[in-house]
N, C-alpha and C positions, 0 to 999 in steps of 0.2 A: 509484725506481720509482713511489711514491707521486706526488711532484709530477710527473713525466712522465702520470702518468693521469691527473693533475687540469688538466693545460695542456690534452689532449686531450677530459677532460670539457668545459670550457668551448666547443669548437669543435663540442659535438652535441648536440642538441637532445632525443635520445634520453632522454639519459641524465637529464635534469632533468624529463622528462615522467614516467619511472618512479618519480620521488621527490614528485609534487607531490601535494597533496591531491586532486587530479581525476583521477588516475590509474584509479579505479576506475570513473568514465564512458566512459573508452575500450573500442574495440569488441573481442573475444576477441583477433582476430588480431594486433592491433597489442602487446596485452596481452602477446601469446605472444613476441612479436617480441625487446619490450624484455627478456622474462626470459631470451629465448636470450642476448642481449648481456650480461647482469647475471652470468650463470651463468659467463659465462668469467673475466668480471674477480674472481668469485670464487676460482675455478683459481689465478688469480696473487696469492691474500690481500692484496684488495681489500676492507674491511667496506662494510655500508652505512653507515656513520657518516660513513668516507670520504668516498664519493658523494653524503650529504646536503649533508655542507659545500661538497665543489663544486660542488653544484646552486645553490646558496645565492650561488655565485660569479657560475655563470652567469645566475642572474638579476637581478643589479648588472648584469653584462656586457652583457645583452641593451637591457633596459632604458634603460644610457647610450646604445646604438651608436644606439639609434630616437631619442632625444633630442638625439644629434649631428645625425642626418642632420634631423630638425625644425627643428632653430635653422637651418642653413644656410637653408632654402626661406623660414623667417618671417623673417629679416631682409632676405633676395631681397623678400618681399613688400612689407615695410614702407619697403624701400627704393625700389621703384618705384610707391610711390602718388605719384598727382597732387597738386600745390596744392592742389586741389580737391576733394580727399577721393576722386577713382576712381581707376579702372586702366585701362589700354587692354586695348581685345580681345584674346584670345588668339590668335594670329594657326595656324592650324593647317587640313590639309584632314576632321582627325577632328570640329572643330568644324562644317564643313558635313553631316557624317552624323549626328551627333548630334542636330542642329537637325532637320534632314527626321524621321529616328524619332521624335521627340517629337513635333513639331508635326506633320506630315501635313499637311491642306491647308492649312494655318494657314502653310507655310513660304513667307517671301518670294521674286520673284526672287533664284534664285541668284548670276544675274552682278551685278545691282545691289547685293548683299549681300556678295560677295567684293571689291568695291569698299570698302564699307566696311571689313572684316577688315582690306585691306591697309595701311589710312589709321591710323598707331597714336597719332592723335588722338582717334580714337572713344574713347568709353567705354559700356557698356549694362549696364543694372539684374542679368543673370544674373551675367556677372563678375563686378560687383561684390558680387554675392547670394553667392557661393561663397565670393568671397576671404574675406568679411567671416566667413562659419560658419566658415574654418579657426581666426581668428585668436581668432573666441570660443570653438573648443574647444581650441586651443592654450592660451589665459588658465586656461581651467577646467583643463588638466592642471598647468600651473604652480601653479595656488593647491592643489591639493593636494598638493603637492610638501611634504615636512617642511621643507625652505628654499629658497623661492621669490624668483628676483631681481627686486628691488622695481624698479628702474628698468628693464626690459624690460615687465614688468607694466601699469607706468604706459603707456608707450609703447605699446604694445600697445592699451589703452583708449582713448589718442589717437586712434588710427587708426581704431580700429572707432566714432569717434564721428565723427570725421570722413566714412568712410563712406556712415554713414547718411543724417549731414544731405545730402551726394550724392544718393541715392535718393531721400530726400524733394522734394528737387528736382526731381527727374524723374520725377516718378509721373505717370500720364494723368490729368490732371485738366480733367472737361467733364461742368458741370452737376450731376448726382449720380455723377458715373463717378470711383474712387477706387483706384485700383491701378497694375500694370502691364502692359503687351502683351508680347511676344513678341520678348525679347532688347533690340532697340534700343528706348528709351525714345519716347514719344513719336509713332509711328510712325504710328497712330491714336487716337487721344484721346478717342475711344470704347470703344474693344476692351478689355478685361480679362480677363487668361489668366489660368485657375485656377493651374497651372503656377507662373511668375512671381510671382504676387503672393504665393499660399502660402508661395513657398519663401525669396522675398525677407525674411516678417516673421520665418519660423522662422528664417532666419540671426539674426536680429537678440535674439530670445529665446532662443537655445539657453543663454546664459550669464545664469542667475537673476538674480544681482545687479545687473546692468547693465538687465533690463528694463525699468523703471517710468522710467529717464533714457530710455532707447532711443526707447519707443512707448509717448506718453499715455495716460489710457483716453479722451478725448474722440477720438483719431482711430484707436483701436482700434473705436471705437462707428461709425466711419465706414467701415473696412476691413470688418467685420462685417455693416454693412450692405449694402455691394455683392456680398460674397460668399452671400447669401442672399437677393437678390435673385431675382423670377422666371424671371428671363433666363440666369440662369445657375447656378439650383439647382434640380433636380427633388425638388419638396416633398413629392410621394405618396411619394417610396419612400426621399428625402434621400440622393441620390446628386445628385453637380454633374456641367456639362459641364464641355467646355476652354475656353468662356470662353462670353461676353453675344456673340456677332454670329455666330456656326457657323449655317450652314443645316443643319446636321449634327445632330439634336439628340439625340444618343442621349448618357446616362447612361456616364461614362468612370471605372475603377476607377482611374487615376493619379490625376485630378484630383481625386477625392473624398476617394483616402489623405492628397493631401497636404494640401487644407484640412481633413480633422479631424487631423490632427499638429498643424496652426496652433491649431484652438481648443484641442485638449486641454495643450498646452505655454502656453497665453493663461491657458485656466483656472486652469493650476499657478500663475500669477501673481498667479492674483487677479483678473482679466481677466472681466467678464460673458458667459456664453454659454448658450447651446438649449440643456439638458442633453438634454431629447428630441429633439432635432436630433441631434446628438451619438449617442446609443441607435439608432436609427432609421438612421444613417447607418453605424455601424459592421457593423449589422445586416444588411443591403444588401452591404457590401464583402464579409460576412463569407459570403452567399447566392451571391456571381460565382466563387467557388473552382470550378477546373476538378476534373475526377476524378482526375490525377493531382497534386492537390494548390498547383498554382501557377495562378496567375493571369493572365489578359492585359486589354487594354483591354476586353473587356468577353467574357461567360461564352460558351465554347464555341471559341475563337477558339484557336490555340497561345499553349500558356502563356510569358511571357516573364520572364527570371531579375530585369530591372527593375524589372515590376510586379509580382512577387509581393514583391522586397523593400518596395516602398511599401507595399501592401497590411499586409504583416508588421508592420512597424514601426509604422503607423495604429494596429493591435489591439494589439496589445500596448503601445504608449505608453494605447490608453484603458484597457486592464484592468490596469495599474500606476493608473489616476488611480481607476477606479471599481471596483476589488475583483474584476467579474465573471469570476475567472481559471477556474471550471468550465466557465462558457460557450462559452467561446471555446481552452479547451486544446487539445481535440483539430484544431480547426481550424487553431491556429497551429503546433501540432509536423508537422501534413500539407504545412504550406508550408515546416517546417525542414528536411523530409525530402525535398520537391524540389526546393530550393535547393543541400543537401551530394549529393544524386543526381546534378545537373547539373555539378557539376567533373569538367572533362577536363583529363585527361594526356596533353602532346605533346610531340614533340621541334622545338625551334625553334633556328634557326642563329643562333651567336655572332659578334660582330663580329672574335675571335681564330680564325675558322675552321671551332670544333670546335661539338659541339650542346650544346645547355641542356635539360634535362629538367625542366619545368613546368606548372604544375597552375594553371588559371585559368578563369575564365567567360567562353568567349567572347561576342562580341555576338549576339544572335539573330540566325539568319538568315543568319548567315558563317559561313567555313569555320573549323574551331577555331584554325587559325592567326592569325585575327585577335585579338593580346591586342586586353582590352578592360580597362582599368583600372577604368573608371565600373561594369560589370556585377560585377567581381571586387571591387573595392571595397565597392561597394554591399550583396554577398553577405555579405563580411566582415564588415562593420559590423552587418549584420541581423543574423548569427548569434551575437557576443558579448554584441550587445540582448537577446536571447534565452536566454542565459545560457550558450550553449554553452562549455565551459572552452578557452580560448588554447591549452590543451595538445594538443586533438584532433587529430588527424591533417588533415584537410579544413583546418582554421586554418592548423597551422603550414606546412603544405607552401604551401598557398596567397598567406600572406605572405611568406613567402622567395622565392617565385616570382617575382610581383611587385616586389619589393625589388630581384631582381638585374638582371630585365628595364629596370628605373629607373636604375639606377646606370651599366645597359652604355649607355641611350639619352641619358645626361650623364657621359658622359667629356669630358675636357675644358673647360676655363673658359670656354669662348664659351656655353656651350649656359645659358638659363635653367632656376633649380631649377624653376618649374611651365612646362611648357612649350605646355601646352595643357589644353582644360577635363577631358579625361580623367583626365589628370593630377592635376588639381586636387582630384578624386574618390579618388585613391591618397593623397592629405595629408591631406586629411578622414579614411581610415579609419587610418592611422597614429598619429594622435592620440586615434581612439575606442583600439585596440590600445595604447597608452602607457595608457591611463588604467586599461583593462582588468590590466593585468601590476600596477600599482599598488593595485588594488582586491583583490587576488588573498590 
C-alpha cells in the first residue's frame, strides 16, 4: 500500500508542496485543499514521515525531468552554432509580432525583414543575445550542481566566448556610436537601441565568473558612455529612450529597466558607474507604476505583464545591490500582485483531440488563447526573483502549463528544441526554475 502511495506521491505535486518549508506562504485555500488530500491518506495509515520521504523523492524527480528536458535544448544549441560563433534567425511568424511590440516605429519593413528571417544565413545580435543568456545560466545551474560535468562545462564557455567575440563584431560602430540597432546588426551605424544593447551585455554578465574575460572595463567605459549620452538618456529625471534617432522623445519604462539591470549587474562586477544615475533612475521607474500596480511604456497607459516584469526585476536587482529594500517594498510586492492577478486559466485544444486545461500569461492585447511563452516566462522568472516559493500555486500551475504546451509543440525529431524567440524565453525561465528547486 505504502509504495503504491509513494509511486503516486511522485506523479503530484500536491503532495510535496504540503511538506515543503514554504508551505506556510501559500494562500488559505490551497492550504485547505492539500489538508483535504492529506486527511484521507491518513484514513488509509499513511504517516507524515511517509509522505516526507516521498516528497523528498519527488524532488530528485522533478528536478532530474527539467535537467533532462535542458540538456536536450543545450546541446540543440551548441550544436547549431556557426564557425563563427552565431546562430541563424529563428525563423517563426511569432518573431514578426514580437519585434513590432517592442520596437513600434523602430520596426523595419516587414516584407524586407521576412526576407531575411527566411535566408538561415542571417545571423543578428538579439539571437544571438538570448542564446548566449541561456547558456550562461545554463553554466551557473551546472557549477552549482554538487557534481557538475566538466567537459560540458568547458564547452559550454567555448561557445558563449565564441559568441561574443560574434557580437563584438557586429556592434554599430560610427564615430562615438557603440552598441546595437534593432535585431539585424548593422542596419544603421548610427541607431543605438536601448533594448539591444542592454540586453545584449546583460546576457554576457549574467555568469559572474566569466565577466571581466567577456567585457573589458575599457569598452564597458565605452558602452557606458553611449548609453548616457544626451541623445538617448533623459538626465532631469534618468529615464532613457529606445534609442539616439526616435523623433519620439518620450522617457520609455522598458528601456530604462533594462539599462539599469546592465549597470547594476556591471556594478556587481566591479564595473564603474552613476551610483546617482542609478538612485535617480530607479526612482523614476519606480514613480511610472500604474494604480493597479503594473506598468506599461510609460504612466497611465495599460499596464502590460512585459513591462512590469522589467520594471520588477530593474528594483529589485538595485535594492539586492543597494540595501534600499523599505523603499521600494511596497512598490515591488504591488507589481508581484499584478503579475500573480494577471494569470489566466483556459482550456486550449490538444493535438490528441481532447483539451488542456492551462494557466499562462497571455500577450497583451490578444485573446487569452494566444500562449505567449516570452510573457509567461518572463512572469515566472520575475516572481522566483522575488522570492516567491516554486511551491505557489501561480508557479506550479503555470510551469507545468508551459512545459506540456512545449513538449505537445515538439513531438516528433524534425521539430527544433528552441523553435522560435518565444521559446527561447521558456529555456531561459527553466533554468532560473532548476536553480530555484536547487536553492530551496
Amino acid at each position: 500500500m505504502l509504495r503504491r502511495m509513494i509511486r503516486r506521491l511522485k506523479k503530484d505535486n500536491d503532495f510535496y508542496t504540503l511538506f515543503s518549508p514554504n508551505f506556510y506562504k501559500l494562500e488559505n485555500d490551497e492550504k485547505h485543499y492539500l489538508f483535504g488530500k492529506f486527511n484521507i491518506l491518513k484514513q488509509n495509515g499513511i504517516t507524515v514521515q511517509d509522505i516526507s520521504k516521498a516528497s523528498e523523492d519527488l524532488d530528485n524527480l522533478q528536478a532530474d525531468k527539467i535537467k533532462e528536458d535542458l540538456d536536450i535544448v543545450i546541446d540543440y544549441i551548441l550544436k547549431s552554432q556557426k564557425k563563427d560563433g552565431s546562430w541563424s534567425v529563428i525563423t517563426t511568424d511569432n518573431l514578426i509580432q514580437f519585434d513590432s511590440i517592442i520596437y513600434g516605429n523602430h520596426f523595419y519593413k516587414i516584407k524586407e525583414y521576412e526576407e531575411h528571417i527566411n535566408d538561415n544565413k542571417i545571423s543578428n545580435a538579439w539571437t544571438n543575445s538570448i542564446l548566449t543568456l541561456i547558456l550562461n545560466k545554463w553554466l551557473t545551474v551546472l557549477e552549482n550542481l554538487t557534481i557538475g560535468p566538466s567537459e560540458k562545462i568547458k564547452e559550454i564557455e567555448k561557445s558563449i566566448l565564441s559568441s561574443v567575440n560574434w557580437l563584438n563584431k557586429n556592434r554599430n560602430i560610427s564615430g562615438d556610436i557603440y552598441g546595437f540597432g534593432p535585431f539585424l546588426p548593422n542596419i544603421d551605424k548610427n541607431l543605438i537601441n536601448v533594448y539591444d544593447t542592454s540586453f545584449a551585455y546583460i546576457s554576457q554578465l549574467y555568469n559572474n565568473k566569466n565577466a571581466d574575460q567577456l567585457i573589458s572595463r575599457n569598452e564597458f567605459r565605452k558602452i557606458y558612455k553611449n548609453l548616457v549620452s544626451e541623445k538617448i538618456l533623459n538626465d532631469e529625471v534618468g529615464a532613457w529612450y529606445k534609442d539616439n534617432l526616435s523623433s519620439n522623445r518620450v522617457p520609455d519604462v522598458g528601456a530604462s529597466s533594462y539599462a539599469i539591470s546592465l549597470f547594476i549587474k556591471a556594478a556587481e562586477n566591479g564595473y564603474e558607474i552613476d551610483e546617482n544615475l542609478s538612485a535617480k533612475s530607479v526612482g523614476w521607474i519606480s514613480s511610472q507604476q500604474n494604480s493597479d500596480g503594473g506598468w506599461a511604456v510609460k504612466k497611465g497607459e495599460k499596464s502590460a505583464t512585459d513591462i512590469t516584469c522589467l520594471a520588477i526585476m530593474a528594483l529589485q536587482k538595485y535594492v539586492e545591490y543597494s540595501g534600499e529594500y523599505i523603499r521600494f517594498d511596497e512598490v515591488i510586492n504591488s507589481g508581484v500582485k499584478f503579475i500573480e492577478n494577471s494569470l489566466e486559466e483556459f482550456n486550449c485544444p490538444g493535438k490528441d483531440g481532447g483539451m488542456l486545461n492551462l494557466y499562462c500569461w497571455p500577450r497583451d492585447g490578444l485573446s487569452v488563447q494566444e500562449i505567449c511563452f516570452k510573457n509567461s516566462s518572463l512572469a515566472i522568472s520575475t516572481l522566483l526573483k522575488c522570492d516567491i516559493p516554486i511551491f505557489k500555486g501561480s508557479i506550479r500551475r503555470s510551469v507545468s502549463s508551459l512545459i506540456r504546451i512545449y513538449k505537445q509543440n515538439h513531438e516528433g525529431n524534425a521539430i527544433q528544441p528552441v523553435a522560435n524567440i518565444e521559446e527561447a524565453y521558456f529555456i531561459c525561465m527553466l533554468a532560473d526554475y532548476l536553480k530555484a528547486w536547487m536553492d530551496v
